[in-house]
N, C-alpha and C positions, 0 to 999 in steps of 0.2 A: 821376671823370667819369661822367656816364648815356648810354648811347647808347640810342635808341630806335627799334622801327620803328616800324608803325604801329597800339598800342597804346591809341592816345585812347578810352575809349566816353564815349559819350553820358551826357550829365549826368541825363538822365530813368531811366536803369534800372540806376543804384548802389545804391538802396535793394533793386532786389531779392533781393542776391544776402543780405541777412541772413534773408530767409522762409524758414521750416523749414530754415535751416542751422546755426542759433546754437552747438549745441554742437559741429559739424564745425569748423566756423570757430575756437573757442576752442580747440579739441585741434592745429588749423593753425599759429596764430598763438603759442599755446605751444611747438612745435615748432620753427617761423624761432627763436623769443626764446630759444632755447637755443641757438641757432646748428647747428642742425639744418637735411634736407634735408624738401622734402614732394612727395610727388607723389598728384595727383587723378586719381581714373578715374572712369571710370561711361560708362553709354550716351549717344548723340547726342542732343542739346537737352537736357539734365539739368543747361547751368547749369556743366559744367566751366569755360570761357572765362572766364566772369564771376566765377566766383569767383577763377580765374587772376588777373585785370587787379586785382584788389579787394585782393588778398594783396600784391600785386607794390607795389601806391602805398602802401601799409601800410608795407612793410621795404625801399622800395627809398630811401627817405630816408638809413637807415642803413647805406647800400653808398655805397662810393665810387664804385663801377662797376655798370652793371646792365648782365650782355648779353643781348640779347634774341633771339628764335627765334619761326617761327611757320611751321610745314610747310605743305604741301597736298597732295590727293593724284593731280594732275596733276603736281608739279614734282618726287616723291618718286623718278622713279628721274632725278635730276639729279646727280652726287657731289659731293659737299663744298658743296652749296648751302647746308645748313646750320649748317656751319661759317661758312659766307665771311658770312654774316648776325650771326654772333656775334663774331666777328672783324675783321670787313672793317673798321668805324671803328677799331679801335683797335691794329691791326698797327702802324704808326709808336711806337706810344708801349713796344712792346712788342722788338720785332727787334731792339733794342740790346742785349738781355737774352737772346738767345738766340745760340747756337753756331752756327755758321757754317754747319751740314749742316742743320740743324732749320730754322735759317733760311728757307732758300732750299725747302728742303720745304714749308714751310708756307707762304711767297709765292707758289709756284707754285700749289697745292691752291686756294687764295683768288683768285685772279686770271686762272686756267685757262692759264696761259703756261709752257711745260715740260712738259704733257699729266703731271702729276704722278698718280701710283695708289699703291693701299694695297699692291699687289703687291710693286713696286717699290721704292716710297719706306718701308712702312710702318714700321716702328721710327723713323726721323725722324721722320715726322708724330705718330705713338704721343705720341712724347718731346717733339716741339713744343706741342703743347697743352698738354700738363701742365708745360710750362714756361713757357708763355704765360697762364696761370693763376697760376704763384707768382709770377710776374714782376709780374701786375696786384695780387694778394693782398699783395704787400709794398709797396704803398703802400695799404694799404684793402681793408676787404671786398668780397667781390664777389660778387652774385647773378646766377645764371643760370637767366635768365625761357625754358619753352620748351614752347609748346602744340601740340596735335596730334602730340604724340610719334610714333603709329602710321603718321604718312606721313614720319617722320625719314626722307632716302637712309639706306641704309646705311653706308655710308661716312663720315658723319659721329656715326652711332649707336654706331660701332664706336669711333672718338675717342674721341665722350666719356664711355663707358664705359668707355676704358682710365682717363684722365685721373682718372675718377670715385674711380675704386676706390683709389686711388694718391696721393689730396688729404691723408690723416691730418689734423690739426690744422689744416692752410693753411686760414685763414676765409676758404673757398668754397662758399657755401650755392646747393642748386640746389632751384626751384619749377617742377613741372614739370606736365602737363595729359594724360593719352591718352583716347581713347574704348575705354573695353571694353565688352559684353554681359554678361558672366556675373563670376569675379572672377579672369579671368586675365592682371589686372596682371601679376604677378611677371615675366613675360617681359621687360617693361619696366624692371624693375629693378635691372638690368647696366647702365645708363646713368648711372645716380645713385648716389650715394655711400651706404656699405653702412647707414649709417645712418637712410636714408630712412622717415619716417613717409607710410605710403599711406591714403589717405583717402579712398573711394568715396562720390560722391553719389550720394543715393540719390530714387527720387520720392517727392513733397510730396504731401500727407496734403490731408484735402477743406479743410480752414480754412486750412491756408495756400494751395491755390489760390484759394481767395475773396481771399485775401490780396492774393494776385498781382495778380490781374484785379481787385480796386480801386485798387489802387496805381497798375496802367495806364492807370484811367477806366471800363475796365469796370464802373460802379457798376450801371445801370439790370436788368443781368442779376440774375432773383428766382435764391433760393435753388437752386430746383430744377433750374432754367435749370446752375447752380454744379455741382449734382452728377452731372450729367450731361456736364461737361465736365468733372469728375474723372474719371469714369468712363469715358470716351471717348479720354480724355488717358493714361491709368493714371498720374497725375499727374507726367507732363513737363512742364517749365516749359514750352518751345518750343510743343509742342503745346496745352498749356492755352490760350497768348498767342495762338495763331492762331484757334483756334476760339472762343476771346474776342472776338478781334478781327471775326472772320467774324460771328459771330452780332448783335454791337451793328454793324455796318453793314448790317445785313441789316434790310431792312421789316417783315420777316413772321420770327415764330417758328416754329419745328417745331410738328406739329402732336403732340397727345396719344399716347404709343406708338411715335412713328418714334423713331430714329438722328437724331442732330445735325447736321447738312449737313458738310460737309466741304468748308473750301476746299481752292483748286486747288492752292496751295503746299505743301500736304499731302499732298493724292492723289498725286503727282508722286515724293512723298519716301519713301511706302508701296507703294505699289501697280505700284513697275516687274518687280515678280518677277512677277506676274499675264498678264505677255507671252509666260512661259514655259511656262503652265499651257494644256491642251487647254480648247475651248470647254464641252463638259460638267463638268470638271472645276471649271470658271470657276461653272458657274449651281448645282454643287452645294454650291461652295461660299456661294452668292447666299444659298442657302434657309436655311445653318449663319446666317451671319447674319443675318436675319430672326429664327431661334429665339430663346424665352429660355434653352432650356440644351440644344442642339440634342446627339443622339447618331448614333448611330448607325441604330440603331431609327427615328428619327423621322424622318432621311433617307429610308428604305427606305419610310416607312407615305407619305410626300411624290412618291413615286413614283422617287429615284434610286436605282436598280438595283445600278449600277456604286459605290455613295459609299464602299464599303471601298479601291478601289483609284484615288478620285479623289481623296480625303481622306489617302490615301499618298504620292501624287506632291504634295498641298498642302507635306506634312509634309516631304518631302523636299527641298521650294524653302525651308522656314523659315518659311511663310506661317501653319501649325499648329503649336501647340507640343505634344510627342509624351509622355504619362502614361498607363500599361499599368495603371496603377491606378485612373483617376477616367472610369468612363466616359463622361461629356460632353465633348465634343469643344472646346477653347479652341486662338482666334487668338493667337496668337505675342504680339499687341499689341493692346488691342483700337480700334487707330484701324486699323487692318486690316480690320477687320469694319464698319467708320463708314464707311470709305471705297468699300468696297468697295457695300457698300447705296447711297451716296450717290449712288455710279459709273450704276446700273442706271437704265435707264430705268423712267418712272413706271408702264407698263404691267406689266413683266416683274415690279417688284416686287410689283402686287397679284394677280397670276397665283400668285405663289411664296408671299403670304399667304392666299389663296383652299387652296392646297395643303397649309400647313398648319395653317388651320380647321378641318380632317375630321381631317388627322393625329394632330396633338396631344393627349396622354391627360388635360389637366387643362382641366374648362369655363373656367377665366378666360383660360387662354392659347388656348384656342379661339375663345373671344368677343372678346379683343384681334385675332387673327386676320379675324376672318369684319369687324369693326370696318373693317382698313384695307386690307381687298380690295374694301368698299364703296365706293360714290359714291352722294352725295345721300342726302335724306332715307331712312329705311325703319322704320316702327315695330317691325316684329319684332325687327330687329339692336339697336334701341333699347333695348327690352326683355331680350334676351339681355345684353346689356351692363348695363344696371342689376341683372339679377340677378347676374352677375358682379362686381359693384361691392361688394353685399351681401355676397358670398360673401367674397372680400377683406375685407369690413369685419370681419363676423364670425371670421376667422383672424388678424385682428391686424395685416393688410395697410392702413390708411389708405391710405399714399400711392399704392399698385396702383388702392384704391379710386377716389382722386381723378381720376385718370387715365382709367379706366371709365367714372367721371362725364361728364365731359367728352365723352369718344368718345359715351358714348349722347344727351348731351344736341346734338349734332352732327346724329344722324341721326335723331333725334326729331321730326317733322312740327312746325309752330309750333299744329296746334289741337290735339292731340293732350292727355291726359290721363293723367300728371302730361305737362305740357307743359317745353319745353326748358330753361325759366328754372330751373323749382322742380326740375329735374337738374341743373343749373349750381350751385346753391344747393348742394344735396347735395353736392358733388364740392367746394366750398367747404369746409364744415363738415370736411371727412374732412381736407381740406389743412391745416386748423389743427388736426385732432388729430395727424398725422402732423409738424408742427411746420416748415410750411412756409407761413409766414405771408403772406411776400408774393403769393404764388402765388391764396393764399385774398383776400386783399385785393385785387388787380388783376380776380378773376371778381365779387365782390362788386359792385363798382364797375361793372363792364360791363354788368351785369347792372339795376343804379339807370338806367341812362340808357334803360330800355324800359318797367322795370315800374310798373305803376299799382296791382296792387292790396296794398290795406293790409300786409297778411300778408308778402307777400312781401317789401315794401321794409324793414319791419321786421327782418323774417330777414336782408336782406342788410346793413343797417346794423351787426346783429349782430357778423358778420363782421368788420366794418371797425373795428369798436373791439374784437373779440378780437382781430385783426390785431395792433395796437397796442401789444397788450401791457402793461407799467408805463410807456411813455409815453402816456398820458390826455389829458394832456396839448394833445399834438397833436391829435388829434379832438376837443378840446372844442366846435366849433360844428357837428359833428353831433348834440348832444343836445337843441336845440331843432326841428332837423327831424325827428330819430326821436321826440319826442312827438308831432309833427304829427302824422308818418305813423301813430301810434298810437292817436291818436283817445279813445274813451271805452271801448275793448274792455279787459278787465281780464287779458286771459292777453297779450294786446300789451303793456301797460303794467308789466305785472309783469316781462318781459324787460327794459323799459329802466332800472326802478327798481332792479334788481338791478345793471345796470350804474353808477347813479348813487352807488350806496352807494359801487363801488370808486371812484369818482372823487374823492369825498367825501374815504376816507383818502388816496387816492394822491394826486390835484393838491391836496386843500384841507388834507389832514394835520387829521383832522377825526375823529375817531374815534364823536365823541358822535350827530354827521349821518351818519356813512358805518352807525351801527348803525340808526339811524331810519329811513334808506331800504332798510335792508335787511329790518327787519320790514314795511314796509310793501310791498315786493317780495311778499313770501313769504303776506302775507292776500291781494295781490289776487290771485298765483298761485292761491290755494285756492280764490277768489271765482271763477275763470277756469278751472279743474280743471285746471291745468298743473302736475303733478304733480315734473313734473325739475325746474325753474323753482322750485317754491316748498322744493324740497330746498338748491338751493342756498343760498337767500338765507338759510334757516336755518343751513347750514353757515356761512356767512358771516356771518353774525350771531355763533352760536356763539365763531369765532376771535374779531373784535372783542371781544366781552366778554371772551373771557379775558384778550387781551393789556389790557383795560383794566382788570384788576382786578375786573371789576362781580360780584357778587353772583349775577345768573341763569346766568352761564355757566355750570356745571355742566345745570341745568333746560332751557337752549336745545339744550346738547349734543345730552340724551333727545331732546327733539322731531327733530332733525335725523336720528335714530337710529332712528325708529321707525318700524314697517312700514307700508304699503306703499312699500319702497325702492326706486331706478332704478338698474340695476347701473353705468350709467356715471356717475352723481353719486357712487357708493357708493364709488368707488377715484378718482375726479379729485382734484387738490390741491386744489382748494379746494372738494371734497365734506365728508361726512358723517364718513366715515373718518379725512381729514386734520384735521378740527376735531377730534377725538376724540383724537389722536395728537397734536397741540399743548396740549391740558387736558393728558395723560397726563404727556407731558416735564416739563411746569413745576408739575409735582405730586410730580416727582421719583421717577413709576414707571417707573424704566427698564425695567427685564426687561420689562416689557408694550408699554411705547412701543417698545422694538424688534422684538417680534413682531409689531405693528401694522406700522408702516411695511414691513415686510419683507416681510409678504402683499401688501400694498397693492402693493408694488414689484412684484414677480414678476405679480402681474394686470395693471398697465399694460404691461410688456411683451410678456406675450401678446398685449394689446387694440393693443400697438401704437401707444401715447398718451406723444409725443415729450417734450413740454410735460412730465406729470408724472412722468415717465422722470428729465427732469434736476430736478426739486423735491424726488422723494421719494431720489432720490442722494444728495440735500445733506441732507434730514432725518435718513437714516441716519448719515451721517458724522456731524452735530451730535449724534445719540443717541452714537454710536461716543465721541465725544472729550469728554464728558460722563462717559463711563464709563471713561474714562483707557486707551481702546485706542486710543493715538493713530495707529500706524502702519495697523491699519485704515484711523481716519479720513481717514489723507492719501491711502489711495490713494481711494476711493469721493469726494472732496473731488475729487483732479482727474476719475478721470470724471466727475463731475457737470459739471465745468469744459470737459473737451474737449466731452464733449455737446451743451452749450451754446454754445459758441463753434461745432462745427460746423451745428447747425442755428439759429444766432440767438435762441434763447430762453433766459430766466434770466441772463443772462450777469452783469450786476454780482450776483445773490444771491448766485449758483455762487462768482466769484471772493471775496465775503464770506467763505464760508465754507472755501474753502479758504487764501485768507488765515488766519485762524483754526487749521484745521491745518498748514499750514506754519510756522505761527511755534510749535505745539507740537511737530510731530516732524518735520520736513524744512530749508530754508531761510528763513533771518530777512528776508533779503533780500528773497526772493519772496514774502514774505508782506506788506512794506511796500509792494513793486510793486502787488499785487493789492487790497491796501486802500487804493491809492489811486486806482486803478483801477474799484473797485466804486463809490466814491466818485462819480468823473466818471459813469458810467453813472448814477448816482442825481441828480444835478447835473441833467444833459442829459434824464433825463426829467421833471424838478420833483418826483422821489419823495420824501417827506423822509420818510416811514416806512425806506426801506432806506438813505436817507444818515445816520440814527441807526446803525444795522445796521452800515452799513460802515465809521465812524466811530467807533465801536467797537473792528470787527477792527483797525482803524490803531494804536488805541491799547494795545491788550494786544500788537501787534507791537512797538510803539514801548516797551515794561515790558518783553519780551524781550529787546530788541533792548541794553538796558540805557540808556534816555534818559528819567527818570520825568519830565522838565520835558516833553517832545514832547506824551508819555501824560497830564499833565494838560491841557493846550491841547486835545487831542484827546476828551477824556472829558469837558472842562468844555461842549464843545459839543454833544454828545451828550445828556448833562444838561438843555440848553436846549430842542434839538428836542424830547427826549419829552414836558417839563412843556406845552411846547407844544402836541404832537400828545393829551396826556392819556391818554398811556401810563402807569399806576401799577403794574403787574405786573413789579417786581425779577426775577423769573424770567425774564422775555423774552428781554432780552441780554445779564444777568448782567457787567455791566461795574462794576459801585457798587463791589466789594471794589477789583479794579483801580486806580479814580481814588484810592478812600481810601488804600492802599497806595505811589501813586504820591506820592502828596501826603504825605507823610510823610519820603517819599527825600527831596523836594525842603525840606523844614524848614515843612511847614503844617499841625502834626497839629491845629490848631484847627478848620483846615474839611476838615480829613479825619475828624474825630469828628463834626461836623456832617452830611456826606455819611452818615456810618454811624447816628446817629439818625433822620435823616428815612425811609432806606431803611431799617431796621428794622420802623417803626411798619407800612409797609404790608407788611412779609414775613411780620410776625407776625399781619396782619388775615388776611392768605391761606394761611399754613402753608406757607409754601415754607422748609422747614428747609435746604436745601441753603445757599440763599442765606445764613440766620441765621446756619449756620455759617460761610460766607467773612467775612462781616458780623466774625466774633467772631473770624476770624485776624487782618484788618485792624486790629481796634482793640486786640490783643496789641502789633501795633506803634505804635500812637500811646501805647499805656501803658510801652512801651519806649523809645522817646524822651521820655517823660517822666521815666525815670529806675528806673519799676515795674518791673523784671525778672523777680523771681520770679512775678507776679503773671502778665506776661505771657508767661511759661512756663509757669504753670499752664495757662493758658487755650488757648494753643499745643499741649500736649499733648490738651486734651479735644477741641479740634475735629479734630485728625489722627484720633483714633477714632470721632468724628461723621461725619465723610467718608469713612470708610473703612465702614464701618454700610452710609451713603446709596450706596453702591456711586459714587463722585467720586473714580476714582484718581487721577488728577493734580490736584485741589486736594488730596487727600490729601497726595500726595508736595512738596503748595509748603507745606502746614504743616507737614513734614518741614524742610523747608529751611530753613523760617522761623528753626523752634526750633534748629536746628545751627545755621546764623548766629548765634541770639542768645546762646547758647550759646561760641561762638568769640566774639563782642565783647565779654563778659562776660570771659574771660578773657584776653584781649590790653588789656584794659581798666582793671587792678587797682585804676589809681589814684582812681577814682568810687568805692572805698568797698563795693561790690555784692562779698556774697558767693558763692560759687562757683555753678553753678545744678547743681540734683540731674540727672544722667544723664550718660549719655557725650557729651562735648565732640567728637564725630565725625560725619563728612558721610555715616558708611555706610549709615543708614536710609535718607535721601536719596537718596545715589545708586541703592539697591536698589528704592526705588520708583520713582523716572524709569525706571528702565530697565526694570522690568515693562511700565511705560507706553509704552516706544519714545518718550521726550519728547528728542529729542536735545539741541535748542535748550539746555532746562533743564539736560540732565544734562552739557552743555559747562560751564555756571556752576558745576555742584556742582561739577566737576572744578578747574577754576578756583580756587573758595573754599578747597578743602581744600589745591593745589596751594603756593597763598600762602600758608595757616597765619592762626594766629589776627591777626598784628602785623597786617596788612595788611586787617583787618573794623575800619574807621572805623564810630566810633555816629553817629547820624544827624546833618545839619548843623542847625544851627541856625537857625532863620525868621530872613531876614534884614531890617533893618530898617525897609526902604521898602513889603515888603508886607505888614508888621504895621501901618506908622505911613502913609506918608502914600497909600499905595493902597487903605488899608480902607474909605474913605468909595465907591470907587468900585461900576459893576454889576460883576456876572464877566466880560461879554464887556469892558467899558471897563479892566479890568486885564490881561484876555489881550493885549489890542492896546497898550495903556502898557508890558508887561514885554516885549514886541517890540521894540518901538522902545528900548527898551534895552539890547536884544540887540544894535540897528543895523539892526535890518531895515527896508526898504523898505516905502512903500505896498501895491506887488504882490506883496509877500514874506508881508507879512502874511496880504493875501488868499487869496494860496495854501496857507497855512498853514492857518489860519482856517474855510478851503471859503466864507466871504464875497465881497461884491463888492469891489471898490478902492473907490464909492462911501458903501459902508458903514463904511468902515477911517475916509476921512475925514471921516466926520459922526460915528463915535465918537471919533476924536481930537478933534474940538471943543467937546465935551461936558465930552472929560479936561481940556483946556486952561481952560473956564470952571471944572470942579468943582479944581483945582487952583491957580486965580491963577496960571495962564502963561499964554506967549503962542507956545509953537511947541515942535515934536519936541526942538530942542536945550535947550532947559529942562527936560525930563521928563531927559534923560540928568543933566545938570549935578545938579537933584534928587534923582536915585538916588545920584551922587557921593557927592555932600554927606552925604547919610541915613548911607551905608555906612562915611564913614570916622569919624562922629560916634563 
């Protein structure tokens, strides 16, 4: 039986409780599944309860009995109250099974009749609970649900801590919940059985509170809006949800520089030790908050005298948290500091920022200062402020900058020169290098509903398609207004056309228009002396050609390259540098392509340039795993990854790419997650340039993963998009060996020799040897399943020292692999006739090179292969009938979707397989059904039948 109190939650905030828990939960849930105990601590609002209620409908299926508990800390000095909540239903089912003194000890205890005490009665009581436990355990497990442990009476904590210790083997699993501070669970852990796995929740990191507060509805809050309620929150659920919640009902945002307002449910929840504090004590600590790293020093230059011994009586209520080592003074929490600001009248606070204007030893935190002691227009603060914005810009600060912006564009008079807008603008531009897109696109916009002249409405349209990002997509009916606005001025025009290039590849997958518009960006820039402008379109040029193969890419590079340079084109990703460092990789000069992106990297993060912070992460990683340093790669792969998911940008490349290394040195799993992940991101913005990209990483996860049928499905469409998009550069995504390879598992070395012809011809016009080489592993094994062995042991062995030359350790160590496999089928194989092959029949080159590489993924298979011995290396299957004979007539994509539906997959199945629509599934099955004389799905099956058992 389940007895329950009043444990229902709401069907809206289940999902929450997996954000930033996943691997608590799994070490949780692994725990109960052993028939183990768990108990969660952690601080108030951190999300105990819920993940309490979440665990409990999880494992309480598999109890026969669940008893349930839930304290307070009003009813906590109550005795046996909670007891009589775990007990009180199910006393009748139980008192037949107990002894005649236990009995009546323990009815009295539960139903206050007898004035029953631990004094007194205890050893009865002791002995009735833990007999009232095996009594319910000998019909069925039984889970003992019980939150808020820290307001248990005593009297009942004393129970069931005897009971606890005392269970051995009786399947009585207990989940249990306290609120600590710091981590002095253990005290609690005399309750619970000595087995007890303790699991502190801990606070959520800035993307899973974004997490959060979308989940909740909070979508409309920008980025910055997010991080500032991480930051305010120190990421407590409870607390994020409320000042989420506060903020999206609220009309008005915080204005630039303040604290977040703070509702009242908070203040209330913070700020009752503040009643004990003297009134000076109270305003010096107003001032600490207001600081941005307030000390001691800066109290004293603010004029509080006394702040050594008022900042002592804070620390001593718990209000400061107390570090003899760090001299800046931090609040305990920082919604302490939120609340406390929010608390102060509007007067007091700009007294206290007026205070420390003068204080303050650094001009930007003086100029935010002198900022919000203001009221109303004033040009001088204006200009203090923008030069503090500068100052910011130049240290690497964007978003300090943005912020600047704003405050000076505030108090900027409207005739004034630069007037307010073209600082609005400013403070724009800094928000999208600091990679706070939305923030930059809502002032952008604000900004169009005033301005009239040319210039500016251009600049802000700018904006609003950097905004954007790789969805183009979505602002495609701004590029007929920003020609408008652009008129016949050529440094205007040369902004937009630069933008239409990327549109070009990105919405129209267009490579041959996205290079046309980008030369012609880059003359009218020159025509227009817009010197940044006509850097980029060149750099952008430059990439285009390379990745298409073209001829002048090397020659566009130079120009891009050539002096007079603009230092921020010179390090952006899609500068000068970056184009240089895309020729480099797919030329195959590593050691230089990594010095490249390496400087490059370390200069955006001085500059503070979020955007290509998470781009040139990912290019390093891609150099890294390239160069067979995989475990490098995975970790630079996920930072580029959290990066991006915490400030919105990159996010499907980032995942591309760490898909990629995941599936070489981490999880296979994760690495199918993420490539299909990058995928939808590529989907949802119409990119077909990175849905090639991440269709890709799916498919070399899916040849990991050990499924080469997924891997070609997956590569064959990849194939499509690029012939499409008029991508000819084999180097780009380096997938061609893959499909060949895969296509040979599956018995089709005919169009996996084909794949390896056509991609030759253009690897050998370019000189991408790396590529030649995988090229010439893959078709060792089509001449392997042909029956060629030593042939394609020859050939096996020269590309292992080809890639090993090109500095390719991991395609190195898969030609390793290769030749030991073929090696082992050859000899578990005797009866084909094939004589022995020359070298050692052993996995240990193999394994020695994966493991140089950190390739785990791989070196689980070497392990694998050698494990089983040679019996167990089957030679490749054989192409099976139907799509030699009656699927040959069809296209690739009309045989991908025919060998589906032979699988049994569904219309939607397909699609999702596919990345197509349902609509497209079925106007290629009607295509198959004419080019084949059927008339519906069950004839393609009945057809394969027939074929296969001919």
């Amino acid at each position: 039986m389940t007895v329950r109190r009043d444990f229902q939650e709401p069907p809206r905030s289940r999902p929450d409780l997996v954000i930033g828990r996943e691997e608590l939960f799994t070490s949780a849930r692994e725990q109960l599944g052993r028939g183990g105990s768990v108990l969660l601590h952690g601080p108030a609002g951190i999300g105990k309860s819920t993940a309490l209620r979440a665990l409990a409908a999880d494992y309480g299926g598999a109890a026969r009995t669940v008893l349930r508990c839930s304290a307070t800390e009003s009813e906590s000095h109550l005795p046996f109250l909670a007891l009589a909540d775990l007990f009180g239903l199910v006393l009748e089912d139980v008192s037949g099974a107990l002894p005649g003194a236990q009995r009546t000890a323990l009815e009295s205890a539960l139903t206050g009749r007898g004035e029953s005490t631990l004094q007194r009665d205890g050893l009865a009581l002791r002995l009735a609970v833990l007999s009232a436990l095996r009594a319910l355990a000998a019909k069925g497990p039984v889970l003992v649900v019980a939150d808020d442990l820290q307001w248990l009476d005593a009297a009942s904590a004393e129970l069931l801590g005897f009971a606890a210790r005392r269970l051995g083997d009786t399947p009585v699993q207990m989940l249990c919940a306290v609120r600590t501070e710091g981590q002095e669970y253990d005290r609690h852990l005399p309750a619970s059985p000595p087995d007890t796995l303790a699991v502190r929740l801990g606070p959520l990191n800035r993307t899973q509170v974004s997490a959060l507060l979308d989940h909740r509805g909070y979508t409309p809050l920008p980025r910055s809006t997010v991080r500032d309620i991480h930051r305010t929150s120190g990421g407590n659920p409870l607390f994020a949800l409320e000042l989420g919640r506060a903020l999206a009902e609220s009309p008005a945002r915080p204005r630039p520089g303040e604290p977040l307002p703070v509702p009242t449910s908070l203040r209330a929840l913070v700020l009752s030790r503040l009643e004990m504090l003297s009134d000076e004590a109270r305003r010096t600590l107003l001032v600490a908050s207001a600081g941005a790293r307030p000390t001691l020093a800066l109290l004293h230059a603010a004029g509080r005298e006394q702040a050594e011994a008022e900042t002592a009586q804070a620390a001593a209520l718990g209000l400061l948290a107390t570090d003899p080592e760090a001299p800046a003074l931090r609040f305990a929490h920082p919604l302490i500091s939120a609340a406390l600001y929010a608390e102060a009248p509007a007067q007091e606070r700009r007294a206290v920022h007026a205070a420390l204007s003068t204080a303050a030893s650094d001009p930007i935190e003086r100029a935010r200062h002198l900022a919000l002691a203001t009221t109303g227009t004033d040009p001088d603060v204006a200009a203090r402020l923008a030069e503090a914005g500068a100052l910011a810009r130049d240290r690497g600060a964007p978003s300090v900058a943005a912020s600047l912006g704003l405050l000076s564009a505030r108090h900027t008079p409207a005739d004034s020169t630069p007037g307010p807008d073209e600082r609005r603008l400013q403070a724009a531009e800094d928000a999208i290098t600091a990679g706070e897109a939305d923030l930059a696109r809502d002032i952008a916009r604000d900004v169009l509903t005033r301005a009239s002249v040319p210039a500016e409405r251009v600049r802000a349209w700018m904006v609003v398609i950097e905004a954007a990002g790789q969805a183009l997509g979505e602002v495609d009916a701004v590029f007929p207004q920003v020609l408008a606005d652009a008129g016949d001025d050529p440094r205007l025009l040369a902004q937009v056309y630069y933008q239409l290039a990327w549109r070009g590849l990105v919405v129209e997958g267009d490579f041959a228009e996205a290079r046309q518009e980008a030369a012609h960006a880059a003359e009218l820039a020159a025509r227009g002396g817009d010197r940044r402008t006509e850097l980029m379109a060149l750099s952008f040029q430059a990439s285009t050609e390379t990745l298409m193969g073209h001829p002048d890419a090397p020659a566009t590079v130079k120009r891009a390259l050539k002096e007079p340079q603009d230092p921020y084109v010179a390090c952006h990703h899609n500068g000068a540098g970056s184009a240089r460092f895309r020729w480099l990789i797919m030329s195959d000069q590593l050691p230089e392509a990594r010095a490249t992106i390496t400087a490059l990297l370390r200069e955006v993060r001085r500059r503070g340039m979020v955007e290509s912070e998470v781009h040139f992460l990912r290019f390093l990683a891609d150099t890294e795993l390239r160069s067979g340093h995989c475990g490098r790669a995975l970790d630079l792969a996920r930072e580029s990854l959290r990066l991006a998911r915490d400030s919105g940008i990159g996010e499907g490349a980032s995942a591309m790419l760490a898909s990629l290394a995941e599936a070489s040195a981490g999880d296979v799993d994760r690495a199918l997650a993420l490539a299909r992940e990058a995928a939808d991101h590529a989907e949802v913005d119409g990119d077909q340039m990175y849905l090639s990209r991440a269709l890709a990483a799916l498919g070399y996860a899916q040849l990991v993963a050990g499924d080469p049928a997924a891997t070609v499905r997956s590569l064959r469409r990849v194939r499509e998009l690029e012939q499409g998009l008029g991508i000819n550069d084999p180097g780009r995504g380096r997938w061609h060996g893959d499909l060949a390879e895969a296509l040979v598992r599956i018995g089709e070395p005919g169009e996996a020799q084909d794949v390896i012809d056509t991609t030759r011809a253009h690897a050998l016009r370019l000189g991408r040897q790396s590529v030649l080489a995988v090229l010439d592993r893959a078709e060792a094994l089509v001449r392997a399943a042909r029956g060629e062995h030593e042939a394609a042991a020859a050939r096996l062995t020269s590309v292992q020292d080809r890639l090993g030359r090109l500095g390719y350790g991991l395609e190195e160590a898969r030609a390793a692999f290769a030749l030991a496999r073929l090696r082992a089928q050859v000899a578990g194989f005797p009866r084909t006739g094939a004589r022995p092959l020359p070298g050692p029949a052993s996995y240990d080159e193999a394994a020695r090179l994966f493991r140089r590489c950190r390739a785990l993924p791989w070196l689980r298979q070497v392990d694998a292969a050698a494990t089983a011995g040679p019996a167990a290396v089957e030679p490749p299957a054989a192409a099976p009938a139907v799509a030699l004979d009656a699927l040959a007539g069809l296209a690739a994509m009309e045989r991908q979707v025919a060998s589906l539906v032979m699988e049994g997959a569904t219309n939607r199945e397909i699609a999702a397989r596919l990345f197509i629509s349902v609509k497209t599934v079925e106007a290629t099955l009607t295509r198959v059904y004419r080019k084949l004389g059927i008339r519906s799905r069950v004839d393609i099956v009945r057809l394969a039948a027939g074929r296969r058992t001919t």
